[in-house]
C-alpha positions as CSV (number, residue, x, y, z in Angstrom):
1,X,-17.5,-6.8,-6.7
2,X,-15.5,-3.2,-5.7
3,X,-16.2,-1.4,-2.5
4,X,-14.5,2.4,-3.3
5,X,-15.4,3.6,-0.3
6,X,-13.0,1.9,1.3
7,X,-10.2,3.1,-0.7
8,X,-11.9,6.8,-1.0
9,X,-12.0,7.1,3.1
10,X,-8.4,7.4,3.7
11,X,-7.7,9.4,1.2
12,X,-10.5,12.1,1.6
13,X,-8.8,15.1,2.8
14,X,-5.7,14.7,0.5
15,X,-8.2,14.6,-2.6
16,X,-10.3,17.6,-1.1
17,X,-6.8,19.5,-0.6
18,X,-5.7,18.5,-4.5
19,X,-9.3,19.4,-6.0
20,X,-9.0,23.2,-4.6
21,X,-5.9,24.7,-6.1
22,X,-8.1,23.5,-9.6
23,X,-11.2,25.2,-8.2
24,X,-9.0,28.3,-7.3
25,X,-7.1,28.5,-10.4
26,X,-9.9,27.7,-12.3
27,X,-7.9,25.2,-14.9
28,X,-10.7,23.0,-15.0
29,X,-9.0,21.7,-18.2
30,X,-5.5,20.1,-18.7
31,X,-3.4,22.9,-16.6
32,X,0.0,22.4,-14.4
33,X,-2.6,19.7,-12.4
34,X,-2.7,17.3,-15.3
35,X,0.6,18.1,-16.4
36,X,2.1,17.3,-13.1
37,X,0.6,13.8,-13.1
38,X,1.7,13.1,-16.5
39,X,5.1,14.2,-15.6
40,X,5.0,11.7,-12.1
41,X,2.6,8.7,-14.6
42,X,5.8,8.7,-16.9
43,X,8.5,8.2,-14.7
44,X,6.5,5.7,-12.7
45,X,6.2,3.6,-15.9
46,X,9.6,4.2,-17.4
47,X,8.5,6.2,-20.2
48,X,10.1,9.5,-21.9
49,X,5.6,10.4,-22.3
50,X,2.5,10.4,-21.2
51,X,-0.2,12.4,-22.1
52,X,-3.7,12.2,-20.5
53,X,-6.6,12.4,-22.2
54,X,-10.6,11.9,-21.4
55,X,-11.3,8.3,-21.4
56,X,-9.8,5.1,-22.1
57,X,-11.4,4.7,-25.7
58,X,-10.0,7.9,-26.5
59,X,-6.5,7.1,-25.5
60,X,-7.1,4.0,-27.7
61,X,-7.4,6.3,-30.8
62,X,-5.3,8.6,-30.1
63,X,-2.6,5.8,-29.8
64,X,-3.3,4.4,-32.7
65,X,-4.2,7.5,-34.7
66,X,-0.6,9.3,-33.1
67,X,1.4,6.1,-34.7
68,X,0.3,6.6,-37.9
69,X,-2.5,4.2,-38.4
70,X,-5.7,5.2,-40.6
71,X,-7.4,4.3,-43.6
72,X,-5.6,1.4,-46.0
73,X,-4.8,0.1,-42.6
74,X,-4.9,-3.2,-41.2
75,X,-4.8,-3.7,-37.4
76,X,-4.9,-7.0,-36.0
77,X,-6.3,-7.3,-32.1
78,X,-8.3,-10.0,-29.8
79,X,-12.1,-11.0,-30.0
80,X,-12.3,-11.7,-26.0
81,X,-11.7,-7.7,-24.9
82,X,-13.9,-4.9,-23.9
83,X,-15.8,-3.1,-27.3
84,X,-13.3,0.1,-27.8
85,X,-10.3,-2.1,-28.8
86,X,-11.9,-3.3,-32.2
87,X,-14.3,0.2,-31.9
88,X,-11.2,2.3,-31.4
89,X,-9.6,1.0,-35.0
90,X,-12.7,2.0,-36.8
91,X,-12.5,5.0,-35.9
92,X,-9.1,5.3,-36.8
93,X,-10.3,4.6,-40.2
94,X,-8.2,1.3,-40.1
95,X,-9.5,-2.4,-40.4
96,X,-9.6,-4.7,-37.1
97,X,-8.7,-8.4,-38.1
98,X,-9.3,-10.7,-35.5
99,X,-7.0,-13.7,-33.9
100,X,-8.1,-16.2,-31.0
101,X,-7.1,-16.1,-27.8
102,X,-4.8,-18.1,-25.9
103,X,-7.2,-20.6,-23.1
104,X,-5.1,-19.9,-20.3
105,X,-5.0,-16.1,-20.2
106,X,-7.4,-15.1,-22.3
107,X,-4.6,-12.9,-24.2
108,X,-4.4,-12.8,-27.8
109,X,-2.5,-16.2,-28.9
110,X,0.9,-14.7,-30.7
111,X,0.7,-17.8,-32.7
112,X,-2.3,-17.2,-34.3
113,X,-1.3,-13.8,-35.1
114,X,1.6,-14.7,-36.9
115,X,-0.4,-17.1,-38.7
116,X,-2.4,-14.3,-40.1
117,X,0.3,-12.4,-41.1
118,X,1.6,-14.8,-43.4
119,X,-1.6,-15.0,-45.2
120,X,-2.2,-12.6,-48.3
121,X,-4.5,-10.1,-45.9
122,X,-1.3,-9.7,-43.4
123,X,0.0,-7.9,-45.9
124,X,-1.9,-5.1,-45.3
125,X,-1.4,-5.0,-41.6
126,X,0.3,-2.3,-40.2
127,X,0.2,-2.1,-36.1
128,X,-1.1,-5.4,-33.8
129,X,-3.1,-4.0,-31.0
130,X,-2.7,-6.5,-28.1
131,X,-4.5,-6.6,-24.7
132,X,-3.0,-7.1,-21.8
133,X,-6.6,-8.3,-20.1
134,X,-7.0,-8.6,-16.7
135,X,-3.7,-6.9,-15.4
136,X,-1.7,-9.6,-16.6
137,X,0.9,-8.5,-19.8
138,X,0.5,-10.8,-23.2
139,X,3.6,-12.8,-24.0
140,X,5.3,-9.7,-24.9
141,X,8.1,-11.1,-26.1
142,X,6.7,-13.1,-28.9
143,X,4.9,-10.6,-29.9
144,X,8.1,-8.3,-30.2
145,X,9.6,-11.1,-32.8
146,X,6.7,-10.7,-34.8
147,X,7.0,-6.8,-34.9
148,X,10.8,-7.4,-35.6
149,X,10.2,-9.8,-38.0
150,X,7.4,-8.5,-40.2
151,X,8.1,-4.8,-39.4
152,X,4.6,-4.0,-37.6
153,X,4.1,-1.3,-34.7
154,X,2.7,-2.7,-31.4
155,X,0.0,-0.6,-29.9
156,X,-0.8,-1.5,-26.1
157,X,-3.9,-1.8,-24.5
158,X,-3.2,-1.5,-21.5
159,X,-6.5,-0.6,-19.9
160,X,-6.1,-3.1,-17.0
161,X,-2.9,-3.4,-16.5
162,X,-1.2,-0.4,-15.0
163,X,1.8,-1.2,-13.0
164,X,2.0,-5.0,-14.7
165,X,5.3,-5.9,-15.9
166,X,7.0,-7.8,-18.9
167,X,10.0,-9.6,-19.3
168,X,11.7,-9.6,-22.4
169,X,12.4,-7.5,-25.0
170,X,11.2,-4.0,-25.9
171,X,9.2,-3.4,-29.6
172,X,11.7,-1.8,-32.1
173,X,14.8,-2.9,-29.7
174,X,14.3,-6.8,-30.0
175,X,18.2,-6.6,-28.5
176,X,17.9,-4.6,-25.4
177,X,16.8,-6.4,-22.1
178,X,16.0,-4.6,-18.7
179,X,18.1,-5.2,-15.8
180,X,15.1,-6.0,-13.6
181,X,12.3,-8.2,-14.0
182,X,11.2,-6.5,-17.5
183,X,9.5,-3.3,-18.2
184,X,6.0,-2.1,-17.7
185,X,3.1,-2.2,-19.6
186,X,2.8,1.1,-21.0
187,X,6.4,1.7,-21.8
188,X,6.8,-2.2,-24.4
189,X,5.3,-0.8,-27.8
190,X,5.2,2.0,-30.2
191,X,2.2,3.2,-27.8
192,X,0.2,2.4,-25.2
193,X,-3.5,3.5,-23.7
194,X,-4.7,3.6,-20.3
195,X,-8.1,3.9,-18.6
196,X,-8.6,5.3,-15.3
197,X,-12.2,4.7,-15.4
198,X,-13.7,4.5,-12.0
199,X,-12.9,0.9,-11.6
200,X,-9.4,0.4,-13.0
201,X,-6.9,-0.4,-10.3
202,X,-5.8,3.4,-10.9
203,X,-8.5,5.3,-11.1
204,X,-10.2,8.9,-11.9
205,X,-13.4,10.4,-9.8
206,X,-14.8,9.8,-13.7
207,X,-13.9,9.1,-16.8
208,X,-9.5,9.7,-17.4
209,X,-6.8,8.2,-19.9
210,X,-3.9,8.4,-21.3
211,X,-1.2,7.5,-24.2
212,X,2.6,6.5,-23.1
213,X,5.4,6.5,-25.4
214,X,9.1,6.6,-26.0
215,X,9.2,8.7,-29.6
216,X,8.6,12.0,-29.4
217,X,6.8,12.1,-32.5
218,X,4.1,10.0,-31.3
219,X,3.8,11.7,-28.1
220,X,3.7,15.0,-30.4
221,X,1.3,13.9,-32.5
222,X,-1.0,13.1,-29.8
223,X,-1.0,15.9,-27.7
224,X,-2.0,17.6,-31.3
225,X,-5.0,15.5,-31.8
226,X,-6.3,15.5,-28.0
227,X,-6.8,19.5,-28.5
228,X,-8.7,19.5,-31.9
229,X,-5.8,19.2,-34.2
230,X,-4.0,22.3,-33.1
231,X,-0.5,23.1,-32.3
232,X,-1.1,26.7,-32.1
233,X,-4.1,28.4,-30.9
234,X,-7.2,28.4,-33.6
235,X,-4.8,27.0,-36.0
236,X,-6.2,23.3,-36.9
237,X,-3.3,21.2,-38.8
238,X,-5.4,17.7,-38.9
239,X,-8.9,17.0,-38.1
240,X,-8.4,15.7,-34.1
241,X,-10.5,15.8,-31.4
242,X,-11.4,17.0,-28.1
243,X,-10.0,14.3,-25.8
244,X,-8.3,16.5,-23.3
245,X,-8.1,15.8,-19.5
246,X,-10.1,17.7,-16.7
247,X,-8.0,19.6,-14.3
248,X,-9.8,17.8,-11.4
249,X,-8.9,14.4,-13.0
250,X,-5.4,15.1,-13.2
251,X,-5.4,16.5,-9.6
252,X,-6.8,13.2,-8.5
253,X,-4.9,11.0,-10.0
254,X,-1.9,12.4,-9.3
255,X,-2.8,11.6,-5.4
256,X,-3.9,7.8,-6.1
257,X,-0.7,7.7,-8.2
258,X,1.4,7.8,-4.7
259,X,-0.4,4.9,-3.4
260,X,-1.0,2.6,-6.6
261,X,2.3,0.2,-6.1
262,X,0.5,-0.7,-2.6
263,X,-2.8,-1.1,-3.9
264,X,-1.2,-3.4,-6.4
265,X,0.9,-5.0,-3.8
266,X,-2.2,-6.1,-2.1
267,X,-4.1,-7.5,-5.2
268,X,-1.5,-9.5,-5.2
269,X,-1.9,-11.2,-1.9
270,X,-6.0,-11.2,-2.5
271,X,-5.1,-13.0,-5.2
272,X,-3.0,-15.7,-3.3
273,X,-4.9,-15.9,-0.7
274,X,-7.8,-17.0,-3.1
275,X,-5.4,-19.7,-5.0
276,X,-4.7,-21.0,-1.4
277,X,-8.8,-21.0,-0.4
278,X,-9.9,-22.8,-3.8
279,X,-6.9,-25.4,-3.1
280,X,-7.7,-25.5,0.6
281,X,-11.6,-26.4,-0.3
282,X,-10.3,-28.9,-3.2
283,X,-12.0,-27.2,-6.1
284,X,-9.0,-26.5,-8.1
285,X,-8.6,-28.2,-11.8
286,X,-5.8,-28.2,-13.6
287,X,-7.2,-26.9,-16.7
288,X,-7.2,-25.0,-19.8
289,X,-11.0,-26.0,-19.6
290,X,-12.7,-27.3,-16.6
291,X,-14.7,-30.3,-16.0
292,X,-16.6,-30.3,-12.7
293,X,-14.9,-27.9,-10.8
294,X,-12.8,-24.6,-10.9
295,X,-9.9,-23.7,-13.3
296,X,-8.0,-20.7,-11.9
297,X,-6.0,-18.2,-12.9
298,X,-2.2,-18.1,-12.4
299,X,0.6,-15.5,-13.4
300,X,3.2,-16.3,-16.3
301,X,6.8,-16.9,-15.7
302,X,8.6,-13.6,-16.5
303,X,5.4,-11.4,-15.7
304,X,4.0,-9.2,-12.5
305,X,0.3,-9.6,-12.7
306,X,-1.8,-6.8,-11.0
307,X,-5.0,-8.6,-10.7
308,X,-7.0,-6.3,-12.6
309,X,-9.6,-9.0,-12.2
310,X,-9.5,-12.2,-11.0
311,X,-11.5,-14.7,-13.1
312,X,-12.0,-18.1,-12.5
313,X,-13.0,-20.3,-15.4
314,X,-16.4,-23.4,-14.5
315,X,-18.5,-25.0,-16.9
316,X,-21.9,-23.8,-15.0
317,X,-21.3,-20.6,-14.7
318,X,-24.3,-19.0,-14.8
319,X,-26.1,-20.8,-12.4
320,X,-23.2,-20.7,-10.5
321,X,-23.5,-16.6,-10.8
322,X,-27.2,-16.7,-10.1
323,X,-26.5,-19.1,-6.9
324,X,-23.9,-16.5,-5.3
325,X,-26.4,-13.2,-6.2
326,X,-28.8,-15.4,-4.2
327,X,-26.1,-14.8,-1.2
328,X,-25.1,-11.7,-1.8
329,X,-22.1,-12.2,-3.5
330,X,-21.0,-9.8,-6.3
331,X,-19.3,-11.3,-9.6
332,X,-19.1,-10.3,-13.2
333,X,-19.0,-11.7,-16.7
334,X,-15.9,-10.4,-18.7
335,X,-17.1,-10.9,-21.3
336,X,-20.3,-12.8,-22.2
337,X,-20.1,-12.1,-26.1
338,X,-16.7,-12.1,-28.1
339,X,-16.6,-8.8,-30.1
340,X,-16.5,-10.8,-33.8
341,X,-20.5,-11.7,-32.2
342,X,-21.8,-8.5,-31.1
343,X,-24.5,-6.9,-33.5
344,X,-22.6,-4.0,-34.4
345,X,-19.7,-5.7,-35.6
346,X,-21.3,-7.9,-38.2
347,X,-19.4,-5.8,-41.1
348,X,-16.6,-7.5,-40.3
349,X,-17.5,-10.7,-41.4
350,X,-16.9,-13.3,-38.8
351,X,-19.9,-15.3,-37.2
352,X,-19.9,-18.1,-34.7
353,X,-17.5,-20.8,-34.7
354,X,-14.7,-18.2,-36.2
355,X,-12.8,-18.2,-32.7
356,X,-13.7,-20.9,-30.4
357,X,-11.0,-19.8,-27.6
358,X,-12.7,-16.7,-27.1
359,X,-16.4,-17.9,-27.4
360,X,-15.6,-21.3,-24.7
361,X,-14.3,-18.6,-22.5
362,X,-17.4,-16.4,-22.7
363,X,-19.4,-19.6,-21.8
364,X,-17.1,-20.0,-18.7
365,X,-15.6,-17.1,-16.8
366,X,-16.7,-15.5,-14.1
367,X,-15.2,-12.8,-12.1
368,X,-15.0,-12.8,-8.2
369,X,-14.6,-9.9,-6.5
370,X,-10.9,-8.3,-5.9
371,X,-9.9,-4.9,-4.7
372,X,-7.0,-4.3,-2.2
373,X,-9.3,-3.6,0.5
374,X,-11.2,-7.1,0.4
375,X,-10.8,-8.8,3.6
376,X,-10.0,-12.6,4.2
377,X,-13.3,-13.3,5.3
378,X,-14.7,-11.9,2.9
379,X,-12.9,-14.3,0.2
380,X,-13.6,-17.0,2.7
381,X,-17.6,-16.7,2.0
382,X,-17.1,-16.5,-1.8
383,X,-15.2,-19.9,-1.8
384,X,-17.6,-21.8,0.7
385,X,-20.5,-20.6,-1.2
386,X,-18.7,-21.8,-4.8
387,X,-17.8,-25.1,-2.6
388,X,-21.5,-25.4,-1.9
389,X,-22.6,-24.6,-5.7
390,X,-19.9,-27.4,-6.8
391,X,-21.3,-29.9,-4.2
C-alpha cells in the first residue's frame, strides 16, 4: 500500500541536518523548529494561523474546542470517516449528529445536512464538521450557503487533504471569491485540523497536527488549550490539554513541507495513470454503484484532488482483496464499519439501515495503493490482477 522508504531516501541527510539543531538546542518541545514550520504551513495554505499540535485527533478538538463548541452543543459530521471526527466532538462535550454521505465521493451529502437542520434538533446545532476524505475537498460551496444561511461555524477536517483546493466561496464571506482556482483546504472554515500521521501525504516521523485559521481569536484560543490552558506560565485560565508539538516533528516537517506540492503533483499523475489502466483493461463502470465491474473515482469540477487515497468502488470486494493479498498486492478498507455502527458509538442512537450511503460504501471500497513514488509497473500488476479477479 505505501513504500516510505522511497520517499525517506532522498531526503535523509536534509532530515538528519534539521533533527540536530533540536538535539543541540535541546527544544525537544514546540521551540523556534515548530514555530518555523507553522510560520512556512500558513503561508503555504493561505492562512493568517497555524498551530501544531500532537496528533490529528487532537487538532480535531482543539479546532472545535478553540471555535467555541462544548456542551449544549450540537455538531453535525459524516458516518463514513475515520473514528476521531465523531470521537473528537465528544470530547468537546458537544453532540455529533450524523448525515449520509454523497455515493460518489463518499463526502458528507450537503443536502442531507440541510435537511437536518431544518428539523427541530438543527436547532441546537452550532458548527458542521465536514470531511474532506480522501484528499478530495467536500462541495464547499454548498456547505458555505448553509453556514450563511442558518448562521453555523464550519470546522474542517482536513486530515487527508493537505494541499487540495476548493472553488467557491469562503465560510463567513459567502461574497468573496479567489482569483485562482479557489482556496485550500485548511484555510475555507472557521477552523481546520490536520494530521501528519506517518501516512498522510504530509507527514511526521510520528504522530503531528495542526489547527489553521483566519481569526485570531480562534488561533488564540488554541494555542491556549494545546499548553494546558495557560497563557502565562503556571497560570491555568481553562482546563486544556497537553497537545503540543515535539521539536523534532516540527523540524521534519518543515523539510517535507518544501517538497509536498511535488509529491502531490505526482499523486496526481498515479492517479491518471490508473483511470487510463482500468479504461485501457475495460473494467470501468459508470457508477454511483457498480454491477460487475469497477466504479472509479474521479475529481469534481472546481476541485484539486490530492489523492490522499485512491479507492475504487466493486461489489466483491473482499474476495477481490483476498485474491490480490494472494499476489502480493497491498489494499485497504476505508472504512469497513460506518461510525453510527461501531460498538462504542451505540449512545448515539442510530443502528443499521440509518445511512445506507455510508454502509453500501463500506460493503464496496477498496483502496489500491498510491504514493508519489509508485511506478507504472507497479499499477500495471494491480490492474491485470483486478482484470483477472473480474474475469
Amino acid at each position: 500500500m505505501l513504500d516510505l522508504k522511497r520517499q525517506y531516501r532522498p531526503l535523509h541527510q536534509q532530515l538528519l541536518d534539521a533533527i540536530a539543531p533540536v538535539l543541540q538546542t535541546q527544544q525537544f518541545i514546540l521551540g523556534e523548529p515548530v514555530a518555523a514550520f507553522e510560520r512556512a504551513a500558513a503561508a503555504q495554505l493561505g492562512v493568517a494561523h497555524a498551530i501544531g499540535c500532537s496528533s490529528g485527533t487532537d487538532a480535531l478538538w482543539l479546532a472545535l474546542a478553540a471555535a467555541g463548541i462544548g456542551p449544549g452543543d450540537a455538531v453535525i459530521t459524516t458516518p463514513f470517516s475515520f473514528f476521531a471526527s465523531v470521537s473528537a466532538i465528544l470530547r468537546a462535550g458537544a453532540t455529533p449528529i450524523l448525515a449520509d454521505i454523497e455515493p460518489s465521493t463518499f463526502n458528507l451529502d450537503p443536502v442531507k445536512v440541510e435537511a437536518l437542520l431544518k428539523t427541530p434538533s438543527g436547532a441546537k446545532v452550532k458548527a458542521v464538521l465536514p470531511v474532506h476524505l480522501f484528499g478530495q475537498c467536500v462541495n464547499w460551496p454548498a456547505f458555505a450557503r448553509l453556514a450563511k444561511e442558518r448562521g453555523v461555524k464550519l470546522i474542517e477536517d482536513a486530515a487527508q487533504a493537505w494541499g487540495a483546493e476548493s472553488q467557491g466561496v469562503k465560510a463567513g464571506v459567502p461574497s468573496e471569491r479567489s482569483s485562482s482556482l479557489g482556496c485550500k483546504a485548511g484555510a475555507l472554515g472557521t477552523a481546520a485540523a490536520f494530521s501528519f500521521y506517518p501516512t498522510k501525504n504530509l507527514s511526521a516521523a510520528g504522530d503531528a497536527g495542526m489547527v489553521t485559521t483566519n481569526s485570531d481569536d480562534v488561533a488564540e484560543r488554541a494555542r491556549m488549550l494545546r499548553n494546558h490552558g495557560m497563557r502565562r506560565r503556571y497560570l491555568h485560565d481553562e482546563v486544556g490539554w497537553n497537545t503540543r508539538m515535539d521539536g523534532i516533528q516540527g523540524a521534519i516537517l518543515g523539510v517535507k513541507l518544501k517538497y509536498i506540492d511535488g509529491w502531490n503533483h505526482a499523486r496526481r499523475a498515479v492517479a491518471r495513470r490508473y483511470h487510463a489502466l482500468f479504461h485501457a483493461a475495460a473494467l470501468v463502470e459508470a457508477g454511483p454503484y457498480p454491477a460487475h465491474g469497477v466504479v472509479l473515482p474521479h475529481e469534481l469540477p472546481g476541485t484539486h484532488h490530492v489523492w490522499h487515497q485512491y479507492v475504487i468502488r466493486t461489489v466483491r470486494r473482499d474476495d477481490l482483496r483476498q485474491f490480490l493479498t494472494e499476489r502480493h498486492i497491498g489494499s485497504e478498507i476505508y472504512y469497513p464499519v460506518p461510525l453510527h455502527l461501531q460498538a462504542a458509538l451505540q449512545s448515539l442512537g442510530y443502528g443499521e439501515g440509518c445511512f445506507p450511503e455510508a454502509e453500501r460504501a463500506a460493503r464496496e471500497v477498496l483502496a489500491l495503493p498510491i504514493f508519489p513514488e509508485l511506478r507504472e509497473d507497479e499499477q500495471q500488476s494491480v490492474v491485470c490482477a483486478i482484470a483477472d479477479f473480474l474475469s
